[in-house]
mmCIF file of the N, C-alpha and C atoms, coordinates in Angstrom:
data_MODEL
# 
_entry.id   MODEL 
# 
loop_
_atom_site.group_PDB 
_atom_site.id 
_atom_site.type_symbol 
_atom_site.label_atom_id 
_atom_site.label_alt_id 
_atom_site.label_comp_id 
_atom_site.label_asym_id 
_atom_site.label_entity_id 
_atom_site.label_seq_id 
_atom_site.pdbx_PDB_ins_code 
_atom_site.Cartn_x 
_atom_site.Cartn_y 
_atom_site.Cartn_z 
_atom_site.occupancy 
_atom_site.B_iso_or_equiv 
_atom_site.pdbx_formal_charge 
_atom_site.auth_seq_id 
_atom_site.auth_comp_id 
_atom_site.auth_asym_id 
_atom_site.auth_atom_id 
_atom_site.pdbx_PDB_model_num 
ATOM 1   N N  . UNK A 1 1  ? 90.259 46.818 56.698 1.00 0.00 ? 1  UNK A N  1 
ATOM 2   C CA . UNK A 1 1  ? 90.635 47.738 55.649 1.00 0.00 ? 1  UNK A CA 1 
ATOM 3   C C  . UNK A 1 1  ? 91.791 47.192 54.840 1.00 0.00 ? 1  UNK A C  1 
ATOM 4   N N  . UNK A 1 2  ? 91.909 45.747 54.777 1.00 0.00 ? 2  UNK A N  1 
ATOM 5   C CA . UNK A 1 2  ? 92.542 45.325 53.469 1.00 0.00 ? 2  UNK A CA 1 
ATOM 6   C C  . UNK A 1 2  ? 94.497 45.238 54.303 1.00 0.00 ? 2  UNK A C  1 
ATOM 7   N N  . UNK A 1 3  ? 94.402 45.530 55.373 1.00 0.00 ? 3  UNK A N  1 
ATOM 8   C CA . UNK A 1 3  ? 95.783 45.660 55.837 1.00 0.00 ? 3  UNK A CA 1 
ATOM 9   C C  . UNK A 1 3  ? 96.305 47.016 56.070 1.00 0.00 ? 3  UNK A C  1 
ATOM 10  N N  . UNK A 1 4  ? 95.785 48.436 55.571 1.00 0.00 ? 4  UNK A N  1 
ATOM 11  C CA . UNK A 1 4  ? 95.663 49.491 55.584 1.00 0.00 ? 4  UNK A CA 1 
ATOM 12  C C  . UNK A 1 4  ? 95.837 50.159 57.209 1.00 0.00 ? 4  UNK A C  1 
ATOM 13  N N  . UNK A 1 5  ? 97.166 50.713 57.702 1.00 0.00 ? 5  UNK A N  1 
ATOM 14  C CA . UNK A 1 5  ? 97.135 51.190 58.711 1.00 0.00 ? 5  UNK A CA 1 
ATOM 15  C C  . UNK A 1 5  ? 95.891 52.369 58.781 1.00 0.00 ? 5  UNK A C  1 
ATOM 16  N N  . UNK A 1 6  ? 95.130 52.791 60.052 1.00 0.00 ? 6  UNK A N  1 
ATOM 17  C CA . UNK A 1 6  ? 94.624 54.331 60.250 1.00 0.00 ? 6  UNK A CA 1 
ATOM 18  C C  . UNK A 1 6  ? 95.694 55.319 59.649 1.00 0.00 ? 6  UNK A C  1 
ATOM 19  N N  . UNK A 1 7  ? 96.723 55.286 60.236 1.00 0.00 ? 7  UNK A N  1 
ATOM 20  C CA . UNK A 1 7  ? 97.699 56.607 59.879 1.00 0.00 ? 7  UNK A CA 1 
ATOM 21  C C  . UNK A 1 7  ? 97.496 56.781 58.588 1.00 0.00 ? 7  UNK A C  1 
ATOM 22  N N  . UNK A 1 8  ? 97.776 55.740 57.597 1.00 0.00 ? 8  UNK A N  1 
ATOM 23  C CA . UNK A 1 8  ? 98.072 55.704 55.634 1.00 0.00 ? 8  UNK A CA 1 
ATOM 24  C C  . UNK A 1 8  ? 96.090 56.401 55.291 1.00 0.00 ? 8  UNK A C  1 
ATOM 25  N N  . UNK A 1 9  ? 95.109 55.475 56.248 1.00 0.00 ? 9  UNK A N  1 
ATOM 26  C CA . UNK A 1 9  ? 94.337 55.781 55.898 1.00 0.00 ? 9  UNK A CA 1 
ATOM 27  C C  . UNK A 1 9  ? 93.323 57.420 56.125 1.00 0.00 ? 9  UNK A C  1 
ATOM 28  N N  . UNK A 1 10 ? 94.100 57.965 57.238 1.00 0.00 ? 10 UNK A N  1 
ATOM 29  C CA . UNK A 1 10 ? 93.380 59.564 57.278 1.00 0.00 ? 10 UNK A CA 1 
ATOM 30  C C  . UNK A 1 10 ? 94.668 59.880 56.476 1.00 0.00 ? 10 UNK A C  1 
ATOM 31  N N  . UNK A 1 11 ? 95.312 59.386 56.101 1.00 0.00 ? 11 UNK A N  1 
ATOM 32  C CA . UNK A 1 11 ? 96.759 60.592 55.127 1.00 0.00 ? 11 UNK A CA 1 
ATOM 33  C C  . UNK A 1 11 ? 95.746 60.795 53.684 1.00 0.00 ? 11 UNK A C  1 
ATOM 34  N N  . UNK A 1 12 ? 95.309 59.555 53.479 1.00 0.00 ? 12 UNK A N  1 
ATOM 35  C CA . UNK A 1 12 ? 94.522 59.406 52.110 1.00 0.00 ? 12 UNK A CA 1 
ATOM 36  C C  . UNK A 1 12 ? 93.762 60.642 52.309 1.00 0.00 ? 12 UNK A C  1 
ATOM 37  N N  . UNK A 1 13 ? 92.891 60.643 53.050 1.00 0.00 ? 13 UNK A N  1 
ATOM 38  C CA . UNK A 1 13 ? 91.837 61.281 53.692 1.00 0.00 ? 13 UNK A CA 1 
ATOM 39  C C  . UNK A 1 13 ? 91.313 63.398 53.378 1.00 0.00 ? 13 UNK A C  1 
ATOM 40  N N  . UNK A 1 14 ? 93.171 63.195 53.996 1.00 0.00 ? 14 UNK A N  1 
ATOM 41  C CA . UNK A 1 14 ? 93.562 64.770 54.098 1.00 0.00 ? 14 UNK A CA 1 
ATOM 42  C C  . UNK A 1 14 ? 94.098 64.793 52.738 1.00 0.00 ? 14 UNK A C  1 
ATOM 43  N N  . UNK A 1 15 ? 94.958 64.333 52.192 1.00 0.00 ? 15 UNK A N  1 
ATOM 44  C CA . UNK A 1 15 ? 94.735 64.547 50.906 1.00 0.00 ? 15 UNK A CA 1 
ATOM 45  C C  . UNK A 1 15 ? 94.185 65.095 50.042 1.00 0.00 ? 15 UNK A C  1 
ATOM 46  N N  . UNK A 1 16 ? 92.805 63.959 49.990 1.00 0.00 ? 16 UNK A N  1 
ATOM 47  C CA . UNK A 1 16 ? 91.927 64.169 48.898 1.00 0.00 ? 16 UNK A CA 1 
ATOM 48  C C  . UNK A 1 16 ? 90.938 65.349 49.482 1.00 0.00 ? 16 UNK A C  1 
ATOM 49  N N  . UNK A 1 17 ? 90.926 65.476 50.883 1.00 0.00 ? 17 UNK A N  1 
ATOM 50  C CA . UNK A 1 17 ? 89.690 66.614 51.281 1.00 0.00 ? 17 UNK A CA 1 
ATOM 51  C C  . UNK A 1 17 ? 90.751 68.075 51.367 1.00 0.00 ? 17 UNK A C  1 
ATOM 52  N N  . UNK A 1 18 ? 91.707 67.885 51.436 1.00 0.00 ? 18 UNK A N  1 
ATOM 53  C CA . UNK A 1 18 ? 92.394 69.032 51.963 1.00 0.00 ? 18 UNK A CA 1 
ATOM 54  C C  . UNK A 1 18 ? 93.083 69.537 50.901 1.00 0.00 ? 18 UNK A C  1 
ATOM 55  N N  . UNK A 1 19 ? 93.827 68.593 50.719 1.00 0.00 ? 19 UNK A N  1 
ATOM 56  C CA . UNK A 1 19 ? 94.875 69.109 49.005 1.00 0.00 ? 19 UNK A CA 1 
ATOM 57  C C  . UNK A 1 19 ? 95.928 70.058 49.518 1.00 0.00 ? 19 UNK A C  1 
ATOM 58  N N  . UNK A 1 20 ? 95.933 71.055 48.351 1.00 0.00 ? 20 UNK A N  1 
ATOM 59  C CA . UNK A 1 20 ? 96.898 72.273 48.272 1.00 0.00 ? 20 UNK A CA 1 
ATOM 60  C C  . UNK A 1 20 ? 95.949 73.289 49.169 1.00 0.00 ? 20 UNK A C  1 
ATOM 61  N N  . UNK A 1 21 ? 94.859 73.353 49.449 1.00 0.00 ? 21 UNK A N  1 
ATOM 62  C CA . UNK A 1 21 ? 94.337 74.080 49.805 1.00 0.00 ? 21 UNK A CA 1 
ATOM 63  C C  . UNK A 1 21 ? 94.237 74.396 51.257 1.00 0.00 ? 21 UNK A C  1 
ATOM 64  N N  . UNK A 1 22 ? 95.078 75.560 52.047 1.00 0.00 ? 22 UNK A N  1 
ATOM 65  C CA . UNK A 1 22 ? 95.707 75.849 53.296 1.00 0.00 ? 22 UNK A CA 1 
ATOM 66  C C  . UNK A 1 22 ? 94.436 76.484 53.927 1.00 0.00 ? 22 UNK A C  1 
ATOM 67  N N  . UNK A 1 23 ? 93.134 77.000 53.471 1.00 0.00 ? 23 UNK A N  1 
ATOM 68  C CA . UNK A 1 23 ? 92.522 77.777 54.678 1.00 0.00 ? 23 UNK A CA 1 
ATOM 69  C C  . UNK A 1 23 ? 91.009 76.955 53.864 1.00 0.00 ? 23 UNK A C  1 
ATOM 70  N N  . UNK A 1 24 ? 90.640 75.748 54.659 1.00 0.00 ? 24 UNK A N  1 
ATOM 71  C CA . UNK A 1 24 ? 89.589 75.278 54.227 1.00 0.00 ? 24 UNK A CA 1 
ATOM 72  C C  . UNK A 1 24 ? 88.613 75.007 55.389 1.00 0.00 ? 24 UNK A C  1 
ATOM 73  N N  . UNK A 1 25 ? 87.523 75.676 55.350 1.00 0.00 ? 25 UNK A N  1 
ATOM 74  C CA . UNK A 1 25 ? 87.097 75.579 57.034 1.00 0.00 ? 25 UNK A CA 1 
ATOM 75  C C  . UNK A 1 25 ? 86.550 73.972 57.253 1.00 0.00 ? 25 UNK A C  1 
ATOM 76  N N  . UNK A 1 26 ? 86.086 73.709 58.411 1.00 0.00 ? 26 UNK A N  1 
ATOM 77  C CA . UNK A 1 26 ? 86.408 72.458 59.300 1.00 0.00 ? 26 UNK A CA 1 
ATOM 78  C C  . UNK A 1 26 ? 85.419 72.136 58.715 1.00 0.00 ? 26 UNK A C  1 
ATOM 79  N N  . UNK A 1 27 ? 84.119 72.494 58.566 1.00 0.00 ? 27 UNK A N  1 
ATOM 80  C CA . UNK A 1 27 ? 83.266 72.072 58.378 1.00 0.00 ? 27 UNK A CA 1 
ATOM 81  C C  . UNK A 1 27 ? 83.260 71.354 57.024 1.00 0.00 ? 27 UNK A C  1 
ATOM 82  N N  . UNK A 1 28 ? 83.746 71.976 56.272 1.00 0.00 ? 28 UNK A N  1 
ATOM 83  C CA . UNK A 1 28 ? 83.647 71.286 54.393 1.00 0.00 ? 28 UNK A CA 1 
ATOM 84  C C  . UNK A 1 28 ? 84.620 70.056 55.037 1.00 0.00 ? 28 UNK A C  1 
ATOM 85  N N  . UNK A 1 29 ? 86.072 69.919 55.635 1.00 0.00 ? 29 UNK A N  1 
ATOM 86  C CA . UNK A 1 29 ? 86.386 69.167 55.518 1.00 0.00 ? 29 UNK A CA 1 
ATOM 87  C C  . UNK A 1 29 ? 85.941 67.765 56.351 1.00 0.00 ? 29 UNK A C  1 
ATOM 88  N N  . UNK A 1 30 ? 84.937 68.265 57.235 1.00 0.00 ? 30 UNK A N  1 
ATOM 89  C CA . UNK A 1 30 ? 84.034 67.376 57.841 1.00 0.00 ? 30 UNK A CA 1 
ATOM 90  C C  . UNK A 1 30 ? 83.272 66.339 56.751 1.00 0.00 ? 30 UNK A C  1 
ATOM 91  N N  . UNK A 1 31 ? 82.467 67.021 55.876 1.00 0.00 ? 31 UNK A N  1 
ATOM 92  C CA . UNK A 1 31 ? 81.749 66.642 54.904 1.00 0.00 ? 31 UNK A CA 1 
ATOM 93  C C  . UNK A 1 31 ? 82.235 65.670 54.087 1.00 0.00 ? 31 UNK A C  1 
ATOM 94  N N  . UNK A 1 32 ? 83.508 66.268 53.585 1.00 0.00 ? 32 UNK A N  1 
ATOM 95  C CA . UNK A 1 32 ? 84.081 65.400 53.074 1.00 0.00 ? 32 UNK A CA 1 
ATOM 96  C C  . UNK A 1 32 ? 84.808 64.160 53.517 1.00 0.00 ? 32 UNK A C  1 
ATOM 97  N N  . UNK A 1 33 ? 85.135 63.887 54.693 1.00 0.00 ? 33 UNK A N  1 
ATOM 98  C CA . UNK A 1 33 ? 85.913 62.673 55.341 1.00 0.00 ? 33 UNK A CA 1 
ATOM 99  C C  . UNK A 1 33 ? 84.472 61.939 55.321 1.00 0.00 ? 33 UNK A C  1 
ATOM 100 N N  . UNK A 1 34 ? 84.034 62.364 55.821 1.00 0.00 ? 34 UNK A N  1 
ATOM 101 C CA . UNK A 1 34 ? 82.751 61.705 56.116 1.00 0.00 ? 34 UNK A CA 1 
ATOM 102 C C  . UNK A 1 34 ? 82.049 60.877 54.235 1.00 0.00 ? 34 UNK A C  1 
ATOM 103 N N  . UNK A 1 35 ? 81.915 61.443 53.755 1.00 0.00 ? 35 UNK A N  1 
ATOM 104 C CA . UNK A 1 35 ? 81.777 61.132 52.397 1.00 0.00 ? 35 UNK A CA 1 
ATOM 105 C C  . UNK A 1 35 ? 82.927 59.756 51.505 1.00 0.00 ? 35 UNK A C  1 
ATOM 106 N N  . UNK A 1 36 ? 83.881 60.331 52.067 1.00 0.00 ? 36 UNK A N  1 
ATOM 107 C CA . UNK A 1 36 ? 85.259 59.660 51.777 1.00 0.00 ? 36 UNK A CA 1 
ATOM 108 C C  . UNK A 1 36 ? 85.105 57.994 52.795 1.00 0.00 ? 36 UNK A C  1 
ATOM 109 N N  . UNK A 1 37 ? 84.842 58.377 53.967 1.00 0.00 ? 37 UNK A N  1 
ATOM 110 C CA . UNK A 1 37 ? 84.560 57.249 54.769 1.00 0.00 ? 37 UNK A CA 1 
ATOM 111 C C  . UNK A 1 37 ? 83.241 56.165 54.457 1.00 0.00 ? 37 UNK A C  1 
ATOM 112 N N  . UNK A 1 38 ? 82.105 56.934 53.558 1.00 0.00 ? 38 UNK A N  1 
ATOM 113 C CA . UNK A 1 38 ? 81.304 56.251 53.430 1.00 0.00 ? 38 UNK A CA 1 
ATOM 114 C C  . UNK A 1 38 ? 81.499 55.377 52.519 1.00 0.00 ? 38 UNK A C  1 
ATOM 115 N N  . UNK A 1 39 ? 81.953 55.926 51.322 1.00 0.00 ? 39 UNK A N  1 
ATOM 116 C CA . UNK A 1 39 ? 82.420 55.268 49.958 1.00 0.00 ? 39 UNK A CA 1 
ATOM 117 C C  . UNK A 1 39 ? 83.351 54.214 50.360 1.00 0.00 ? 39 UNK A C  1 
ATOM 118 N N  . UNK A 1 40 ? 84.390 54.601 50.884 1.00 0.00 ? 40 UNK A N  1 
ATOM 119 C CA . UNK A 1 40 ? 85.058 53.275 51.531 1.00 0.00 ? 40 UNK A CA 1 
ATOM 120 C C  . UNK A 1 40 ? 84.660 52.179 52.291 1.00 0.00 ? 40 UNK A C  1 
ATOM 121 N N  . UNK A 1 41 ? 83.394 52.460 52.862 1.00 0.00 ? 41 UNK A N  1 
ATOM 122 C CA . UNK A 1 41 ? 82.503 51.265 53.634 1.00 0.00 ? 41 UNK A CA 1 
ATOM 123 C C  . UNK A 1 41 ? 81.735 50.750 52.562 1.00 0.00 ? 41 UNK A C  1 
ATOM 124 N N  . UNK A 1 42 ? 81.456 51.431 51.606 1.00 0.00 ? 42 UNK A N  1 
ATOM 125 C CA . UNK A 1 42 ? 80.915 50.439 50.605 1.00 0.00 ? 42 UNK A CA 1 
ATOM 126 C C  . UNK A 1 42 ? 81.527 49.899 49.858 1.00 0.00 ? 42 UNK A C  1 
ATOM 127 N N  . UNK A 1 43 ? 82.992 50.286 49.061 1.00 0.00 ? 43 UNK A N  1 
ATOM 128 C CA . UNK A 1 43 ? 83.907 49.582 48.246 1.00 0.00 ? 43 UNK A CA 1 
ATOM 129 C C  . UNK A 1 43 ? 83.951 48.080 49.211 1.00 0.00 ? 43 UNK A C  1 
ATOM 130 N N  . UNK A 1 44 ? 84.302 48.652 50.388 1.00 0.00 ? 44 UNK A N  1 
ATOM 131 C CA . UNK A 1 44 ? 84.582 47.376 51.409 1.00 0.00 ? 44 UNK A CA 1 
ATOM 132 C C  . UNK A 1 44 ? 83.875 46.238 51.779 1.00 0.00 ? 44 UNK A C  1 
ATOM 133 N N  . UNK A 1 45 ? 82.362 46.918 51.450 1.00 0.00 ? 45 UNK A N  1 
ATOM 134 C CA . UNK A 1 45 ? 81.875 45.413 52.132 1.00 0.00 ? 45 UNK A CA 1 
ATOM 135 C C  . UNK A 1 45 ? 81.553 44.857 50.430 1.00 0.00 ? 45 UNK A C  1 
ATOM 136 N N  . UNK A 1 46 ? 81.621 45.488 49.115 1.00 0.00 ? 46 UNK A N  1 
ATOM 137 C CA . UNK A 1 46 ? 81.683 45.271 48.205 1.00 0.00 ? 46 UNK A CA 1 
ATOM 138 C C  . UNK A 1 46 ? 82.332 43.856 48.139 1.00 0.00 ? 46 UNK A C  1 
ATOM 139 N N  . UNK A 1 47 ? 83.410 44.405 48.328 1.00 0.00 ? 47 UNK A N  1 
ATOM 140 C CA . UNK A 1 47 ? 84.722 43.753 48.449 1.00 0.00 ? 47 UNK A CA 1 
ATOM 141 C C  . UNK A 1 47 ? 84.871 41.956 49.226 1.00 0.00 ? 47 UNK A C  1 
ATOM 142 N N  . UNK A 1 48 ? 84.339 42.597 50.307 1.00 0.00 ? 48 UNK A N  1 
ATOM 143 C CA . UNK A 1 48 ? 83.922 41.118 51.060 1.00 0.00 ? 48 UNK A CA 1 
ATOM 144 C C  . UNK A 1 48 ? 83.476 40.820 50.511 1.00 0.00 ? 48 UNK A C  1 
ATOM 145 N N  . UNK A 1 49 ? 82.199 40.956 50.418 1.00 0.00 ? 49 UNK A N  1 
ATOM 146 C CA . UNK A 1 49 ? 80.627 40.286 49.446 1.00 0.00 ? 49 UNK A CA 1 
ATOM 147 C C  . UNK A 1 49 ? 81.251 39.431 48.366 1.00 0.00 ? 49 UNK A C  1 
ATOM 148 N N  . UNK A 1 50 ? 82.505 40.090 47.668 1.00 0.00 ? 50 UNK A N  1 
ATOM 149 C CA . UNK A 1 50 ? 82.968 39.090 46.496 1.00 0.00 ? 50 UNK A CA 1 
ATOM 150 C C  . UNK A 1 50 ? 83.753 38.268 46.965 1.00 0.00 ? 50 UNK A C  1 
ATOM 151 N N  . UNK A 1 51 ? 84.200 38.283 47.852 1.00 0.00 ? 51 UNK A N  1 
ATOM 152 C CA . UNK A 1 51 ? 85.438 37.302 48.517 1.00 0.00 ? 51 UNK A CA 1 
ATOM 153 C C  . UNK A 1 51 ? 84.888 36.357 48.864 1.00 0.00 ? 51 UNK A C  1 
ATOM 154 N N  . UNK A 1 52 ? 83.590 36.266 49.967 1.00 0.00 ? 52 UNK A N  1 
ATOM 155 C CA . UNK A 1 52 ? 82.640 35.480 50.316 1.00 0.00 ? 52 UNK A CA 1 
ATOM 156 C C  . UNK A 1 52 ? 82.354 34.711 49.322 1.00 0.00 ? 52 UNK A C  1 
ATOM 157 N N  . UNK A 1 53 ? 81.669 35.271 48.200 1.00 0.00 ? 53 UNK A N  1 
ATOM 158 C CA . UNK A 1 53 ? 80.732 34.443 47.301 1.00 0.00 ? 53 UNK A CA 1 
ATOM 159 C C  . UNK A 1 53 ? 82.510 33.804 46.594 1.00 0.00 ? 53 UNK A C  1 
ATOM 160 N N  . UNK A 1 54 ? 83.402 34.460 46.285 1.00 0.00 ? 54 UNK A N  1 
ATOM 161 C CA . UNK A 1 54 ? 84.152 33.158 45.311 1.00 0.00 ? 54 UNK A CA 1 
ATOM 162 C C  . UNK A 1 54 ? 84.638 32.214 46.182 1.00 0.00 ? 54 UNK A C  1 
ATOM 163 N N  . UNK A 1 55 ? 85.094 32.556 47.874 1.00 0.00 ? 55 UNK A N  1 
ATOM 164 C CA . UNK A 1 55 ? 85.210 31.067 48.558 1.00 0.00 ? 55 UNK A CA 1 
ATOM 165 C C  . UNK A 1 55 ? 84.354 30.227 48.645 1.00 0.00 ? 55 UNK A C  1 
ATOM 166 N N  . UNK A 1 56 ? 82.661 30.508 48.691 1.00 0.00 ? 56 UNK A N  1 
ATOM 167 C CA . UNK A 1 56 ? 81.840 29.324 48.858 1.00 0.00 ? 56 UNK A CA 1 
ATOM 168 C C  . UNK A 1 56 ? 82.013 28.544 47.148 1.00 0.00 ? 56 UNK A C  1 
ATOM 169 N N  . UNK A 1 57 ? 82.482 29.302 46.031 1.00 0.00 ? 57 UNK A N  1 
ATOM 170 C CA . UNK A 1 57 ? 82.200 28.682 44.994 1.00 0.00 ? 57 UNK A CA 1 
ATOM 171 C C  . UNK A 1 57 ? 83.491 27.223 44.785 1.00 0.00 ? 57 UNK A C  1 
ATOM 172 N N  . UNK A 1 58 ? 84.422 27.498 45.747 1.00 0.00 ? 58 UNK A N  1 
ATOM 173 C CA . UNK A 1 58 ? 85.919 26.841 45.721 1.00 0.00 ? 58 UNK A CA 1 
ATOM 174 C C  . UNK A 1 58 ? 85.932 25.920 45.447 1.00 0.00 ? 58 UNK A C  1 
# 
């Protein structure tokens, strides 16, 4: 995760699923980590994928 502690990364997490919003049941915020986690597995291997291809080009 780029150097990204867990802790920084569920803070992101609760954040963006939780917000200002104090009585949000478990379940939505299930949905959403989960959603949040997926997108980040794809930015990520995105991410590799380009790293890969510009070191073989070196």
């Amino acid at each position: 995760m780029w150097g990204c502690s867990c802790a920084a990364f569920f803070s992101v997490v609760k954040r963006q699923c939780v917000g200002p919003r104090l009585s949000v049941p478990q379940k939505c915020i299930a949905m959403c980590m989960d959603r949040y986690m997926d997108s980040w597995n794809t930015v990520s291997r995105a991410y590799n994928s380009r790293l890969q291809r510009e070191r073989a080009n070196m």
